[in-house]
C-alpha positions in Angstrom: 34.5 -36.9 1.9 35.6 -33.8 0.3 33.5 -35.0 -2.7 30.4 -35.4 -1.5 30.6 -32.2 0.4 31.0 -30.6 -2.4 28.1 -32.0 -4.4 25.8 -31.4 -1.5 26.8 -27.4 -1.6 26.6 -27.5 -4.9 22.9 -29.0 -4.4 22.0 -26.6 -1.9 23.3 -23.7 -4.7 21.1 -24.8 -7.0 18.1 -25.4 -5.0 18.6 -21.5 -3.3 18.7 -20.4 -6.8 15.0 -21.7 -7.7 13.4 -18.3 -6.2 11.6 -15.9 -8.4 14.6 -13.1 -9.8 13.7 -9.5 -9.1 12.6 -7.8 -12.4 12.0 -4.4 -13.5 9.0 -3.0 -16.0 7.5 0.3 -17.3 4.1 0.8 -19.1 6.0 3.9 -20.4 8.7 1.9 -22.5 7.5 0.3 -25.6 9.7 -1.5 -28.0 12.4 -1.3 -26.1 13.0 2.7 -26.8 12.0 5.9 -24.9 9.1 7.9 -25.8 9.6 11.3 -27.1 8.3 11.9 -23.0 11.8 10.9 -21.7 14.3 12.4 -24.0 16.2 14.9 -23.1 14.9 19.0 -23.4 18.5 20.2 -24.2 22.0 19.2 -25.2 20.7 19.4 -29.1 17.6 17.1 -27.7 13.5 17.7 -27.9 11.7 16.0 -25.0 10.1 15.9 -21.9 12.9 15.2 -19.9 10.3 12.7 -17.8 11.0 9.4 -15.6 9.0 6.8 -17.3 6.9 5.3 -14.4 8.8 2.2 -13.0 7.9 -0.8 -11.1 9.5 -4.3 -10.2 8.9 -7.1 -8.1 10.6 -10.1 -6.4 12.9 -8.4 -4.1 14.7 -10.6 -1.9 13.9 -11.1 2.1 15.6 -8.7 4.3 15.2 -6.1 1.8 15.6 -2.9 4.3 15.4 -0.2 1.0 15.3 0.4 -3.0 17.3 2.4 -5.5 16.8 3.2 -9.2 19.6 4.4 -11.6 19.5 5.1 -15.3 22.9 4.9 -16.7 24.5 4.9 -20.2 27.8 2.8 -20.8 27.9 4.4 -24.1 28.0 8.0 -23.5 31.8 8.9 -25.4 33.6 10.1 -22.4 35.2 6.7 -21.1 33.3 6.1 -18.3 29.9 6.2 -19.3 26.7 8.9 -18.3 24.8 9.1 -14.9 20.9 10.2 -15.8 19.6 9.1 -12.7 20.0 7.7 -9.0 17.4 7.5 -6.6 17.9 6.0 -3.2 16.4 5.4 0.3 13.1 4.3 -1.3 11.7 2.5 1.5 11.2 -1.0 1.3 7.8 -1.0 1.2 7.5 0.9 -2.1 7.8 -1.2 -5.3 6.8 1.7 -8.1 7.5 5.1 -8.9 5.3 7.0 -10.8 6.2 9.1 -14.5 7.6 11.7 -13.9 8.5 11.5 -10.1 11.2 14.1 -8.8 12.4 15.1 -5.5 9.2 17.9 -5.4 6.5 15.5 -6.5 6.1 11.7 -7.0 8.9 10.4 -4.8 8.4 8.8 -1.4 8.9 10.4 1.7 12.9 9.8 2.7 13.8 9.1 -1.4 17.3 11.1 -2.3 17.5 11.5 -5.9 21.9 12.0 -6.4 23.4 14.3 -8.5 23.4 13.0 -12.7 26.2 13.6 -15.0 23.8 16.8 -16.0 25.8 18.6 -12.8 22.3 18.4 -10.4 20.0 16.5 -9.2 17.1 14.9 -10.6 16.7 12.8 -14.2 18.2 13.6 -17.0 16.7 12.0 -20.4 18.2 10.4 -22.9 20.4 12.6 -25.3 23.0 10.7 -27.6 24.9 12.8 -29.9 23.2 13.0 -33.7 24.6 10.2 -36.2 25.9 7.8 -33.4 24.3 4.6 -33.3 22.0 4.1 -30.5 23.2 4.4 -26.8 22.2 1.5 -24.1 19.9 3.2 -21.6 20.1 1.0 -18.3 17.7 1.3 -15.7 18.6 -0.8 -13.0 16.3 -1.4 -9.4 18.4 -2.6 -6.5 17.2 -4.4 -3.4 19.8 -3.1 -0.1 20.6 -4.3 3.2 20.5 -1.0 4.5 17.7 1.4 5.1 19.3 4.2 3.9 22.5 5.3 2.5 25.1 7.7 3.6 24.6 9.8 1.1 22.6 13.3 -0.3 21.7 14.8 -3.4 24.9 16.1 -4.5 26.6 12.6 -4.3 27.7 11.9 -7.9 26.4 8.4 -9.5 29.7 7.0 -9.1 29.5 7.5 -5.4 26.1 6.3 -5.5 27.2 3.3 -7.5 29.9 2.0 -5.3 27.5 2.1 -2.2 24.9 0.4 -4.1 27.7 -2.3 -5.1 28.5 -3.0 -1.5 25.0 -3.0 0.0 22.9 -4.5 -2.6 20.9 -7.8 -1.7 19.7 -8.0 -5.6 19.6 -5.8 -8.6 17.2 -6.3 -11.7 18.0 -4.3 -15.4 15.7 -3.0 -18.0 18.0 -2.0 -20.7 16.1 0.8 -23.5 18.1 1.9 -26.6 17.8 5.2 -28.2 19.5 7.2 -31.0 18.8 10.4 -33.3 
């Protein structure tokens, strides 16, 4: 009996997992590497310190909100870099535009958190010279929960743990980048 319960939730597992995954794209990234437009201005670096425009699809049902992180696990202070958290994007908005901040280009009720950088906003890609080339991690995460209880001088680790505990389904697009 045991058995063939087992098969059957195994069954019902698989079949659940046939849906569409959630994914994550940007006309802005090419090749895989930022544009000269999302580099860092600072820190040694020469850029536009710009979002690259972002949307994704496929979010799960009972999706209530959306955040969007940029995170590097191979920044060399032993716990990686926060360049960017954005949260309590409604769920009805599936893009964000280049270059969106808190004063332009972010939807009404949209919290960007507070980035390694020490304040809120994005912060561009900035590895130090002659290292090979950091992972760049933008990741879009579908939430139970219409908004978090957070504001924009919660650090990405705070951000990151309530992410972790109300996400429904997260999607990655990973860009490397050195100098």
């Amino acid at each position: 009996m045991f058995h063939r319960l087992a098969i059957a939730t195994l069954a019902l597992a698989a079949a659940g997992s046939a849906k569409a995954e959630m994914t994550i794209s940007s006309p802005d990234i090419r090749h895989a590497t930022f544009e000269k437009a999302q580099v860092l201005n600072g820190f040694g670096c020469t850029g536009g310190n710009l979002s690259p425009a972002l949307a994704w699809q496929g979010a799960p049902e009972g999706t209530k909100s959306f955040a969007v992180t940029l995170y590097d696990p191979d920044a060399p202070t032993g716990s990686g870099w926060w360049h960017w958290t954005v949260f309590n994007i409604p769920a009805g908005v599936t893009e964000l535009p280049a270059g969106a901040t808190a004063k332009t280009g972010l939807p009404a009720g949209a919290v960007e958190g507070r980035t390694d950088f020490g304040k809120p906003g994005y912060g561009g890609a900035c590895p130090p010279e002659g290292a090979k080339p950091h992972r760049y991690e933008f990741r879009v995460y579908a939430l139970r929960v219409e908004t978090l209880p957070l504001d924009q001088q919660a650090s990405g680790a705070m951000v990151g743990f309530y992410l972790k505990a109300s996400s429904l389904a997260e999607a990655k697009l990973e860009v490397s980048y050195g100098r």
